[in-house]
C-alpha positions as CSV (number, residue, x, y, z in Angstrom):
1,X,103.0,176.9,38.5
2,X,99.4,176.5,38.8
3,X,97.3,176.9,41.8
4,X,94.4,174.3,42.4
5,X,91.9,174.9,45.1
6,X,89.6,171.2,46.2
7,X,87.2,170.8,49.0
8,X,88.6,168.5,51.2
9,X,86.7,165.3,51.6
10,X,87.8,164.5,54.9
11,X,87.5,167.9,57.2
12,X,84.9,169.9,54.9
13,X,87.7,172.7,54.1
14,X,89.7,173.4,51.0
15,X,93.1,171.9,50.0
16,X,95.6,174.4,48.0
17,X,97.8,172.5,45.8
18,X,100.6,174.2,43.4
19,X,100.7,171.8,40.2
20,X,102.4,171.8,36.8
21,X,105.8,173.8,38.0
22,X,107.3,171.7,34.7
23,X,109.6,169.7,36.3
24,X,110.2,168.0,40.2
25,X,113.0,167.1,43.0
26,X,113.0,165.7,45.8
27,X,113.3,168.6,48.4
28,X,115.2,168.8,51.7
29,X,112.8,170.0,55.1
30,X,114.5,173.3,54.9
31,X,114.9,173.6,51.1
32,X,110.8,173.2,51.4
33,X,110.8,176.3,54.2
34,X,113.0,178.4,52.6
35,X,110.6,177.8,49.2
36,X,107.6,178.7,50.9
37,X,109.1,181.5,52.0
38,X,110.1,182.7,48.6
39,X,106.9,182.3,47.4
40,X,105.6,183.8,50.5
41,X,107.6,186.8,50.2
42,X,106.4,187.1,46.3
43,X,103.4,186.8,47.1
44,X,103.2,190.2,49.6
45,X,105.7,192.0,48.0
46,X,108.5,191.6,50.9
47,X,111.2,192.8,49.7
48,X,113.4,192.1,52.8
49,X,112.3,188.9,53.0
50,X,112.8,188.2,49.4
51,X,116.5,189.5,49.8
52,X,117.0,187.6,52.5
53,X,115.5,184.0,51.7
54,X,117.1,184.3,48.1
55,X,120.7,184.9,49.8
56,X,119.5,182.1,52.0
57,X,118.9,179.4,48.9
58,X,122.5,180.7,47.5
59,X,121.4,183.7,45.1
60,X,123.2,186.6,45.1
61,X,122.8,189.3,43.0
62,X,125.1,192.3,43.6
63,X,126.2,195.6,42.5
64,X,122.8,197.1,42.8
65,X,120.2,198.8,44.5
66,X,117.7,196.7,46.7
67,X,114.9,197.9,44.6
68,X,116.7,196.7,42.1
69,X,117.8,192.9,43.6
70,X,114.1,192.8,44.2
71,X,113.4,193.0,41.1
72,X,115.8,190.9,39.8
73,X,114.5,188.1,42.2
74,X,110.9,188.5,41.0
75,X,112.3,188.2,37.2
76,X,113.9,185.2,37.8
77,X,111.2,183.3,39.8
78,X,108.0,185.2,39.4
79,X,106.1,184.1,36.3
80,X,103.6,187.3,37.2
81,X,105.7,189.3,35.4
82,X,104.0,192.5,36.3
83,X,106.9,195.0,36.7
84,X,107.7,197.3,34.0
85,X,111.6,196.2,34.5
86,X,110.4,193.1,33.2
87,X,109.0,193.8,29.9
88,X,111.7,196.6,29.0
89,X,114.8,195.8,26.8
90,X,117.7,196.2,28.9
91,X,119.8,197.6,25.9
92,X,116.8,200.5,25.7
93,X,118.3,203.9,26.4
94,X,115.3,204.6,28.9
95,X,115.8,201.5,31.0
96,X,116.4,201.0,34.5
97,X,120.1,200.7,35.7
98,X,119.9,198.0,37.2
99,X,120.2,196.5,34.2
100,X,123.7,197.4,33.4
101,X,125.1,197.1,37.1
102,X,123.2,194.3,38.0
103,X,125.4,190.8,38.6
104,X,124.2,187.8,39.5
105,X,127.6,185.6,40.2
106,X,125.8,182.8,42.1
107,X,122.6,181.2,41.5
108,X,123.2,177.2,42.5
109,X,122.7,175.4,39.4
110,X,120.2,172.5,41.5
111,X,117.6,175.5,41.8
112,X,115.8,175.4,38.4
């Protein structure tokens, strides 16, 4: 998604919106929390908090290293796409791991 930054008419300060994530859904209180969070922990590069808010929202992704499940959770809701894992071929001979261990048996279908 995009991010869009407006003064805000009515206190002086600035709005953040996020805009244009391609589709929408009506959202639960703590389906909004545990969003933020994900974003949250994207955004810093928490990887314990990433772990834990994506088992949190139903994602598990097994049979790997953190590091790895880390990765794995940026890939498949980070559009940054600035890890090397993420612009290798998994099939490449050089590759990490992860890539072959890696399983992902749950990701609720109502997330994307």
């Amino acid at each position: 998604g995009n991010l869009m930054a407006t003064p805000d008419p009515a206190g002086g300060g600035i709005r953040v919106a996020i805009l244009d994530w391609g589709q929408m859904k009506q959202l639960t209180h703590n389906e909004r929390v545990r969003y933020a969070l994900l974003v949250v922990a994207m955004a810093s590069r928490d990887g314990d908090l990433l772990r834990a808010t994506l088992a949190e929202l139903g994602v598990r992704i097994e049979n790997c290293e953190d590091s790895f499940a880390e990765i794995a959770g940026y890939i498949l809701f980070d559009t940054r796409m600035d890890m090397p894992e993420a612009l290798e071929s998994p099939m490449a001979k050089d590759a990490n791991e992860g890539w072959r261990t890696t399983r992902v048996p749950k990701l609720p279908r109502d997330l994307f």
